[in-house]
C-alpha angles and dihedrals in degrees: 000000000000094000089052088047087057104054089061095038094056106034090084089064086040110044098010099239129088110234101059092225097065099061124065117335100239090063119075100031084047094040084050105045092040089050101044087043084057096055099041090060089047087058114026121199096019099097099146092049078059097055101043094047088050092059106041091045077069093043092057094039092060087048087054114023096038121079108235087263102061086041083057094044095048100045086036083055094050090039086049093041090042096052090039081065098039090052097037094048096043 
């Protein structure tokens, strides 16, 4: 958790904007595959304890780092995204 926790904790230092997809594109796909191979080779055959901890070290980052706004922007946008699915596929 702490490793997913840290690509968003540290991505304002790094990119200069607080959510670490917004900044260049390199970063967060970079920031999330080096740290979920280091852990992965801290902790060899758990690789679904690697995952999992990955996202919900995220999970629990947007519940910390993010304002309620952006909390409501980003699960309205999965909710929207989701439904737009559900109703186009019937």
């Amino acid at each position: 958790m702490a490793v997913g926790y840290a690509v968003w904790a540290v991505a304002p230092d790094i990119i200069g904007q607080q959510v670490p997809w917004e900044g260049n594109w390199p970063y967060y796909s970079t920031a999330l595959v080096a740290a979920s191979a280091l852990v992965a080779l801290l902790v060899p055959r758990r690789y679904a304890a690697v995952f999992l901890g990955a996202v919900v070290g995220q999970i629990l980052t947007k519940l910390i780092l993010l304002s309620p706004d952006q909390r409501f922007f980003l699960t309205s946008m999965r909710l929207l995204g989701g439904a737009n699915k559900r109703i186009s596929n019937p």
